[in-house]
C-alpha positions in Angstrom: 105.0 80.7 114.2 102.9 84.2 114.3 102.0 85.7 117.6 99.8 88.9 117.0 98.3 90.6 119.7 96.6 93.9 120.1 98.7 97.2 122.1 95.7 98.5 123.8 92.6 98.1 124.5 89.3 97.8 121.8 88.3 101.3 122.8 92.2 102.8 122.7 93.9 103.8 119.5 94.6 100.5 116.6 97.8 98.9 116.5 98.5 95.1 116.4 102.4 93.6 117.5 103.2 90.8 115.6 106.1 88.5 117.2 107.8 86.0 115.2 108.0 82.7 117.5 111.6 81.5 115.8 113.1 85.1 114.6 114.1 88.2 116.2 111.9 90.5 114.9 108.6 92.1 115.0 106.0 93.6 112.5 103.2 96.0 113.6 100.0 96.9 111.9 99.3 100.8 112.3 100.9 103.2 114.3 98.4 104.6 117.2 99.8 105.0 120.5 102.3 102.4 121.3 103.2 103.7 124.6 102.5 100.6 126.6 104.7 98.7 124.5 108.4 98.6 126.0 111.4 99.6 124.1 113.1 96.4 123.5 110.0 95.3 121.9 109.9 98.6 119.5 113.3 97.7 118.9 112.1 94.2 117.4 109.9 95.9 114.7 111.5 95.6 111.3 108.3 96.3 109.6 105.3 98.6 110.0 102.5 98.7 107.7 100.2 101.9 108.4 96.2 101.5 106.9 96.1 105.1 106.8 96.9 108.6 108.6 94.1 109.5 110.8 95.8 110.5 114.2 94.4 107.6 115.8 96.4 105.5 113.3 99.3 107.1 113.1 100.0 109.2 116.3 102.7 106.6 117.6 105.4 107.7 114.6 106.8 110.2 117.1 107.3 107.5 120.0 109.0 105.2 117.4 111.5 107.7 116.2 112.1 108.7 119.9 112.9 105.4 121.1 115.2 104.2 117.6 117.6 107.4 117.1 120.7 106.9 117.9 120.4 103.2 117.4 121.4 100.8 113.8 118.1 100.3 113.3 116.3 99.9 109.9 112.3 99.8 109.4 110.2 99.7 106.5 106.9 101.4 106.4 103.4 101.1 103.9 100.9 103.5 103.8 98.5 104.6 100.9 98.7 107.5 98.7 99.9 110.5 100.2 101.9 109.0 102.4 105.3 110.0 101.7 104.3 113.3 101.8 102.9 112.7 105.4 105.6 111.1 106.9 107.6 113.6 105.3 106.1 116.4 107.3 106.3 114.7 110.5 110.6 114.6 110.0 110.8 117.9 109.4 108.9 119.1 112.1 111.8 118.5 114.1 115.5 120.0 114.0 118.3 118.1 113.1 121.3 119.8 113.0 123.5 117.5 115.6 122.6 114.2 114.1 125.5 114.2 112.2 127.5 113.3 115.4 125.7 110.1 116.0 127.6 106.9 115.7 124.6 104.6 114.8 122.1 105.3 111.5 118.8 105.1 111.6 117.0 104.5 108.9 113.0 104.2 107.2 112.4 102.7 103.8 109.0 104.1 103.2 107.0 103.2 100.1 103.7 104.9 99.5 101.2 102.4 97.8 99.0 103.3 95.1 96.6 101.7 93.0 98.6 100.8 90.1 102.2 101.4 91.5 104.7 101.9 94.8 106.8 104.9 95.8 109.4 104.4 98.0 112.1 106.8 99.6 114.6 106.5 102.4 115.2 108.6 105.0 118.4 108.3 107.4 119.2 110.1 110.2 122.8 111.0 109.8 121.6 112.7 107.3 118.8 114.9 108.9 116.4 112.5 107.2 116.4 114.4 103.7 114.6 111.7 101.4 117.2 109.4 98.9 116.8 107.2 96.4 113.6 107.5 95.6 112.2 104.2 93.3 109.2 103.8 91.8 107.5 100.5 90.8 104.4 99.6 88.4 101.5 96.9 88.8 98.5 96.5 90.3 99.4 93.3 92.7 98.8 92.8 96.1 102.2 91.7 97.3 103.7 94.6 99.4 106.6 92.8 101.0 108.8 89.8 100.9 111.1 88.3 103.0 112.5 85.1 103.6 110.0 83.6 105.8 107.1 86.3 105.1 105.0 87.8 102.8 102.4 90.8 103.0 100.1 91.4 101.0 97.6 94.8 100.6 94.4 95.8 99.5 93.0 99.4 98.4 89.9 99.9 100.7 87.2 102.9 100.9 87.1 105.3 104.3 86.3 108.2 102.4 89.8 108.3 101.8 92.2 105.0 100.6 92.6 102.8 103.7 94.7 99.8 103.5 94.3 96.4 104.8 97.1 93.8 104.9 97.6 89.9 105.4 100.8 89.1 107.1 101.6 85.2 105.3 103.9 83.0 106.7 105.4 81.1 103.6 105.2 77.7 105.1 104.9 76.1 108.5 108.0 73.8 109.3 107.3 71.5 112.3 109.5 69.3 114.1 108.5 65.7 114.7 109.5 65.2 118.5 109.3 61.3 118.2 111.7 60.9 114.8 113.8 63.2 117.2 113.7 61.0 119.9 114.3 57.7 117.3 117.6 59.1 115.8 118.9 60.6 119.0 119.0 63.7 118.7 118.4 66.6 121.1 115.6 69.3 121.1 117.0 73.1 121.5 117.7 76.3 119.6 119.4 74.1 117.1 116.3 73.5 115.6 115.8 77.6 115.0 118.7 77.6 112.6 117.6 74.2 110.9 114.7 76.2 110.4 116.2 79.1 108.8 117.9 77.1 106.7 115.2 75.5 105.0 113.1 78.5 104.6 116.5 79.8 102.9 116.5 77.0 100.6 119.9 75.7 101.0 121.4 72.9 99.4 120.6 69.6 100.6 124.3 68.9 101.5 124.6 71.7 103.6 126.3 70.6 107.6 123.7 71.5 110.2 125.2 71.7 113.6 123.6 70.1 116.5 124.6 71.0 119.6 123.8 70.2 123.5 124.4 70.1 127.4 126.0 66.3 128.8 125.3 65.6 132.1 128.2 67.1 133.3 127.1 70.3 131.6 129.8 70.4 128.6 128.8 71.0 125.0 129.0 68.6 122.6 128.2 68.8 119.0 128.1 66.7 115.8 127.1 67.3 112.3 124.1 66.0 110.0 123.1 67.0 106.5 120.3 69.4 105.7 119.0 66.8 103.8 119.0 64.2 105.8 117.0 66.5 108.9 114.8 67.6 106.2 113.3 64.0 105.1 113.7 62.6 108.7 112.4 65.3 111.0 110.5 67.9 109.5 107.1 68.5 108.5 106.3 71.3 106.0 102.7 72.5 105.8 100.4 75.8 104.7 101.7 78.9 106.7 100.0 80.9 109.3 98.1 83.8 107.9 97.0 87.0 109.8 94.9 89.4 108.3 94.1 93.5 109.5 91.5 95.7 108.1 90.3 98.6 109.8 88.4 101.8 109.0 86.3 100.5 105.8 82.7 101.1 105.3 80.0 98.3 104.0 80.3 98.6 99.9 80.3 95.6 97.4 83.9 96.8 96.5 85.1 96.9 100.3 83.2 93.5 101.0 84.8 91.7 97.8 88.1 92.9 98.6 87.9 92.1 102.4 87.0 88.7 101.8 89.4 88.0 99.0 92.1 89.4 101.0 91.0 87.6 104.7 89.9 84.0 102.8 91.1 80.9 104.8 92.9 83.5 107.3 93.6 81.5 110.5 93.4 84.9 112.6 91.5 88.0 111.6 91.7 91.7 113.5 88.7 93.3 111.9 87.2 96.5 112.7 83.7 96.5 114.5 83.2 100.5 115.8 79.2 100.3 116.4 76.4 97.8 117.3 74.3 96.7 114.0 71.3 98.8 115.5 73.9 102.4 114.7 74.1 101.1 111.1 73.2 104.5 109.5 75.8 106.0 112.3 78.5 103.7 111.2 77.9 104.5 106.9 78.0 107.7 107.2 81.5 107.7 109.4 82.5 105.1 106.7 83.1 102.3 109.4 81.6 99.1 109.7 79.2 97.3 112.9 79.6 94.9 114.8 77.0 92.6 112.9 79.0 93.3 109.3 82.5 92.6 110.7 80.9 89.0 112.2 79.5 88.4 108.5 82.6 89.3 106.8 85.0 86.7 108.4 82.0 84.0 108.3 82.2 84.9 104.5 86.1 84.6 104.6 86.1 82.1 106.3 88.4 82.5 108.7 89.4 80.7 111.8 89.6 83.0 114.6 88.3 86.2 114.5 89.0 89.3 117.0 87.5 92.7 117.0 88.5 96.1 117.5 88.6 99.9 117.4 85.5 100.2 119.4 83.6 103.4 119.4 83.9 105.4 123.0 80.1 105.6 123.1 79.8 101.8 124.0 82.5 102.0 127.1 81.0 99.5 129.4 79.0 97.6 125.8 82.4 95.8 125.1 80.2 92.2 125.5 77.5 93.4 123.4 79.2 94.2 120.2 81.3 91.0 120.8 78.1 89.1 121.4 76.8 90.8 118.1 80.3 90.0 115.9 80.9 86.8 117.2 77.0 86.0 116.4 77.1 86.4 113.0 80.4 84.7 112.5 79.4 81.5 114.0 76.2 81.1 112.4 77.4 82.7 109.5 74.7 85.2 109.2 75.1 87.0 105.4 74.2 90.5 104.8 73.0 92.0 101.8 74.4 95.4 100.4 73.2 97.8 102.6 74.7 95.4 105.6 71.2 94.2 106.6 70.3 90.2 107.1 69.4 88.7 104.5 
């Protein structure tokens, strides 16, 4: 199960935490200031995938490299075209010449997304963070990452420069039915986590799942079922969770098609909405969207639950109106035309 919440504020700098409910790890979407998120949840993050490298955006690298050297930790990171070269620049802004003493590695996997291929390079601190190994891959797909429970997905968006946006899918939902539980005896606890795990790993049906728990008199006891059997009995598999971000795209027919091809069916939706409807001309010519357009993109997605974000400073004390305004649109499903009027 997702958990995705934003760091700061609508009026501070972009940057949503994304907590895995059954899994010890973390991915984040951009890189503003995450001061106000504590270490041992920086230290979650195995993932970050950066929409582009406006200081706003991308101002939190140095807290994140403060808080994980000196630690075995590995993150990968996105970012459009240059980005290599950026993140590149920020490492050798700083001298290195002691890390060699450190005990623990750690290390970025950074791939640089373009529109017909990835570039990726790693970067490890032992050794002063000179890039290795670099790979390159072709294709045009949307499919940035894959793990064994996730997938993310990207799309190429205008802000005067390439700005990507990202849907974080869960590859299925596996839910526990408490009364087959309850029928067969068995107990509820973190038991269930690894059963979880292995399903989404695919094992063989024969696999032994441990099931432990707690008497009465406090001693663990155990016994042993196969995957299998817990599989037909006591799960439920259906569609995963799917959390889309996009931020910092202005109203086009490209950026519109690509939104909602990229948010459709979402069941959570962090969407940009810098200015009310009425700065339209304002928000085109900073190559953002309003309030209004953000509202009519996720009604034309179709989305669940839609939050906005990233509000312009000149509406401190407005924050109700431009909800009022996205939220508006998105209920009654009010559709704009090209240049983002009502139509």
């Amino acid at each position: 199960m997702l958990q995705a919440t934003l760091v700061n504020s609508p009026f501070h700098d972009p940057a949503v935490y994304v907590k895995f409910k059954y899994h010890n790890e973390a991915f984040l979407f951009d890189l503003g200031d995450i001061a106000a998120l504590p270490a041992r949840m920086i230290l979650k993050i195995g993932a970050i995938f950066v929409s582009h490298t406006h200081m706003d955006h991308f101002i939190g690298f140095d807290h994140l490299l403060r808080i994980c050297l000196g630690r075995d930790q590995q993150i990968a990171l996105f970012g459009p075209a240059p980005f290599l070269d950026k993140v590149e620049h920020k490492l050798q802004s700083y001298t290195w010449n002691l890390v060699e003493n450190y005990t623990n590695d750690f290390q970025l996997t950074v791939t640089e997304v373009h529109p017909t291929s990835r570039l990726t390079r790693r970067y490890r601190c032992r050794q002063s963070f000179r890039p290795e190994g670099e790979e390159r891959s072709e294709g045009d797909g949307t499919l940035l990452f894959q793990g064994d429970f996730f997938a993310v997905h990207g799309v190429l968006l205008d802000h005067a420069i390439p700005c990507l946006g990202y849907r974080l899918e869960e590859n299925s939902h596996i839910n526990v039915k408490k009364n087959a539980l309850d029928e067969m005896g068995l107990p509820t606890g973190p038991w269930l986590n690894g059963l979880k795990e292995r399903i989404m790993r695919q094992e063989p049906d024969e696999t032994p799942v441990r099931i432990w728990w707690k008497n009465q008199e406090g001693r663990r006891e155990e016994s042993f079922l196969p995957l299998g059997l817990l599989k037909e009995k006591v799960i439920l598999i259906t569609p995963g969770e799917k959390v889309c971000y996009v931020t910092d795209a202005v109203w086009s027919e490209e950026n519109v098609a690509r939104i909602v091809a990229l948010a459709s069916g979402a069941d959570l939706l962090f969407l940009e909405s810098p200015f009310l409807h009425e700065d339209r001309d304002m928000a085109a010519r900073k190559h953002h969207l309003t309030a209004r357009q953000a509202g009519a993109l996720a009604a034309m997605a179709g989305v669940k639950r839609l939050v906005i974000f990233h509000f312009s400073p000149k509406y401190k004390g407005m924050e109700e109106q431009l909800q009022r305004e996205a939220l508006d649109a998105f209920h009654n499903k009010k559709h704009l035309d090209r240049q983002g009027l009502i139509r």
